[in-house]
C-alpha positions, 0 to 999 in steps of 0.5 A, spaced: 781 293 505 783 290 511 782 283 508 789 280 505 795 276 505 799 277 512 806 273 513 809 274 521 816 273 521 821 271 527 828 272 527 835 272 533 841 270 533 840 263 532 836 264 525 828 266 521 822 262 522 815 265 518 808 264 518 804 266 512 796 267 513 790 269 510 785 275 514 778 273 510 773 279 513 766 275 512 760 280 510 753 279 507 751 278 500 749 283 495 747 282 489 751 284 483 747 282 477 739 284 479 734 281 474 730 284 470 723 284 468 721 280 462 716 280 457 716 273 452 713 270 447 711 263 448 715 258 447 721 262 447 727 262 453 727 265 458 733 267 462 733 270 469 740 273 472 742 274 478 748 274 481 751 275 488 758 276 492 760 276 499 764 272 505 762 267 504 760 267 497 753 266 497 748 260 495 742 263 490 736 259 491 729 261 486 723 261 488 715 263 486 712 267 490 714 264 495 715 256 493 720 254 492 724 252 484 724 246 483 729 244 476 726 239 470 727 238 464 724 246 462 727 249 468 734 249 470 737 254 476 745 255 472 752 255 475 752 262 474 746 263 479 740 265 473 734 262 472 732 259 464 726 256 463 726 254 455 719 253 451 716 258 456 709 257 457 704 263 460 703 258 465 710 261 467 707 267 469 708 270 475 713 274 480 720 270 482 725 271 488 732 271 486 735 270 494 742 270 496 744 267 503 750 266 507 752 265 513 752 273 514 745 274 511 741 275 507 738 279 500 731 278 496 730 281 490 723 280 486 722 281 478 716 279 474 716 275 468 711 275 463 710 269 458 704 273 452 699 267 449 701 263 444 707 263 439 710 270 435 711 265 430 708 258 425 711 254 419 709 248 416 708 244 410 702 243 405 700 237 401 695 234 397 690 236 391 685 242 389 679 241 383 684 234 382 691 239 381 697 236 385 700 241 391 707 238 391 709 241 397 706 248 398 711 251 404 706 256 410 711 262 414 707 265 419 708 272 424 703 273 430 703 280 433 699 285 438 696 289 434 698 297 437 690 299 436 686 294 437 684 288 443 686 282 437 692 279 436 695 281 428 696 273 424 702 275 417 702 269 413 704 267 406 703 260 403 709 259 397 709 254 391 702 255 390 700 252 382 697 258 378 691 254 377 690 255 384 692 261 387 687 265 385 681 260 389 685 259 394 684 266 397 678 265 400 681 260 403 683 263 410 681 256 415 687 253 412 690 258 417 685 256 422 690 252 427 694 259 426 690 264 428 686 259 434 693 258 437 695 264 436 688 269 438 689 274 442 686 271 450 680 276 453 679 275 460 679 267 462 678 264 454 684 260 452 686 260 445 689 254 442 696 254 444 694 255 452 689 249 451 694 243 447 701 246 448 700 247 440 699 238 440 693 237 436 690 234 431 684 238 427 680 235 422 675 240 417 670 240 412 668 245 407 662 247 403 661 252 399 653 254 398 655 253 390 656 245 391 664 244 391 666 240 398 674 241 401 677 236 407 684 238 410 687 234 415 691 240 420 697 236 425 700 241 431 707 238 433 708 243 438 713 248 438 721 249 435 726 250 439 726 257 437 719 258 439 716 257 432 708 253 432 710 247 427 703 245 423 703 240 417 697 240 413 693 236 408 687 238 403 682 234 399 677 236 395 674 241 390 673 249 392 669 254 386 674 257 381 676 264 380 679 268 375 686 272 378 683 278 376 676 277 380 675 282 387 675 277 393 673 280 398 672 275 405 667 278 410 669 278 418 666 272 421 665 268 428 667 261 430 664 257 435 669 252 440 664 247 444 668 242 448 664 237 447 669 231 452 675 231 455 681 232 450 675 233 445 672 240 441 668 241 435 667 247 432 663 251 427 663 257 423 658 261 416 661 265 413 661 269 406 666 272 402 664 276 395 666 275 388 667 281 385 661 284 389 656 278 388 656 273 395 657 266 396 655 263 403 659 257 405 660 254 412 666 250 416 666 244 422 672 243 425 674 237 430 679 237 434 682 232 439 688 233 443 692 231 449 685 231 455 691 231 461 691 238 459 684 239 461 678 242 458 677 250 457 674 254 462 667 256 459 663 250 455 663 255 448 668 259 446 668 264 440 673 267 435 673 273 433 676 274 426 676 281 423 680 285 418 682 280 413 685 281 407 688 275 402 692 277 395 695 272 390 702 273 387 702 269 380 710 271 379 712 269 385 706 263 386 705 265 394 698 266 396 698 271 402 693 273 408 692 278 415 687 276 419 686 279 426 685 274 432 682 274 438 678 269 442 673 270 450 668 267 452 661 264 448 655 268 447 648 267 450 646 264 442 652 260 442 649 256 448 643 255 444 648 253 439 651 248 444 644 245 446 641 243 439 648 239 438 648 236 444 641 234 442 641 227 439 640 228 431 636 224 426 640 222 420 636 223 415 640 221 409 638 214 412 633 214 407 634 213 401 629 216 397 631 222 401 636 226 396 636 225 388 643 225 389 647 226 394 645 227 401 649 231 407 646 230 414 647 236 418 645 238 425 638 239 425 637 238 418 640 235 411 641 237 404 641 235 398 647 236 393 649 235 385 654 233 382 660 238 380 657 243 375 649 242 375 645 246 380 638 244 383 
């Protein structure tokens, strides 16, 4: 309290002289405003505080664990003091030092920052043509939440602006969420989902094929994240699924799927599944591909498996939106995903080369082949 303005003043007979001076006590920082912990998605800010006072006013420095901050296009220490670091990535996980200096001392103050695995949040367009139907522009909203009772994370999403001639056979199809979920799955031990692997840039190319002969293309692009953290994904289909009446039972039986990291910036991917229509089975299989960014590396184990459970779809023929759950997570291969590994690595003898092979169409597969019939004949 002694601190302030003092002015001294001289006076005689001759007249007044005065002097005016400022007493400034010097003193150590101390925080004012402390972080605290945090929890983010990814790809969402953010924002540290840390404020301090003192004699002389105190610089803020941050470190990370122990390393110094160093400010770029994400990261950036404010006038303030505060740490912000926009689209935060779970790279960004760690404990930070807010440390406040002058020449009277010092005060460190430490505070954890959790950035969860992959975007709360994914929305997209959808174009192209289904049984030779136009799509017009169909619109994709998505959430991702942890799942309160479960190791898996929860995958909320409804396709808008569906034909009705579509929506009832469109809801066996889950993969066209595919990049969703791959992004978005719950991370268990060491595994990555896509998100941690390819910061959500990639471009994933998938062909499916129904046990009753219809064949589906769909071309998926990840453009990374919004500014509000949001996974951006456009999505292009082709081809021929099987037809459903609106009232039939579909009932999508939980399925596994196999990521092999075939070469730098490069994934193949395999899944069979099985869905039923009112009570009656229908096999089909999925290969995707995937190409992304190889700077990012590679994952950390050769075979990654993504597990997806608990899947309900619903088409709403009023509204036209097709609407899907689905739980997530991904770990690491099985033993008989590396047998899985070894056969498609093996060299495969394509034998729709020759031509007698097949009466009709011939499909080489790994390992194998099949023939198929035009749309509508059976073998």
């Amino acid at each position: 309290e002694d601190a302030g303005d003092y002015k001294c003043m001289a006076t005689n007979d001759a007249g007044v002289v005065e002097r005016s001076l400022t007493l400034t006590l010097q003193s150590p920082p101390v925080i004012t405003v402390e972080p605290v912990e945090t929890v983010i998605e990814a790809g969402a800010t953010a924002m540290l505080n840390c404020q301090a006072n003192g004699e002389p006013p105190p610089t803020i420095k941050w470190s990370r664990q122990g390393h110094p901050v160093v400010s770029n296009e994400r990261v950036t220490v404010l006038s303030n003091g505060s740490l912000r670091i926009l689209s935060a990535q779970k790279e960004d996980t760690s404990e930070y030092e807010c440390v406040a200096r002058n020449l009277m001392g010092s005060v460190l103050i430490r505070v954890p920052l959790t950035v969860q695995g992959g975007p709360s949040r994914a929305k997209g367009s959808i174009i192209g043509n289904i049984n030779g139907i136009e799509f017009g522009i169909a619109f994709l909203n998505a959430t991702v939440t942890d799942s309160p009772d479960s190791e898996t994370r929860v995958i909320q999403a409804k396709i808008t602006n569906v034909p009705r001639s579509l929506g009832p056979g469109m809801r066996k199809l889950v993969s066209i969420l595919s990049p969703v979920y791959w992004t978005t799955a719950k991370e268990i031990g060491e595994a990555m989902n896509g998100f941690t692997l390819t910061d959500a840039v990639f471009k994933r190319e998938t062909q499916v094929e129904f046990a009753t002969g219809e064949i589906l293309r769909m071309t998926h692009i990840g453009r990374g994240l919004d500014p509000d953290g949001a996974l951006l994904l456009d999505v292009v289909v082709s081809g021929h699924v099987l037809q459903l009446q609106s009232v039939a039972d579909v009932n999508v039986k939980d399925y596994t799927e196999d990521y092999i990291q075939t070469g730098p910036g490069q994934l193949y991917a395999r899944s069979t599944r099985l869905f039923t229509i009112d009570g009656v089975s229908v096999p089909y299989t999925w290969n995707h591909t995937i190409t992304y960014d190889y700077t990012k590396g590679k994952m950390p184990f050769l075979v990654e498996t993504l597990h997806a459970s608990s899947i309900t779809t619903e088409y709403n023929p009023l509204e036209e939106t097709v609407a899907f759950k689905i739980h997530a997570s991904i770990a690491k291969g099985s033993n008989n995903a590396d047998v899985y590994v070894f056969m498609f690595l093996s060299t495969d003898i394509d034998e729709c080369e020759t031509r007698d092979t097949c009466q009709h169409e011939c499909r080489n597969t790994l390992g194998s082949y099949q023939c198929t019939c035009p749309s509508g004949y059976r073998l």
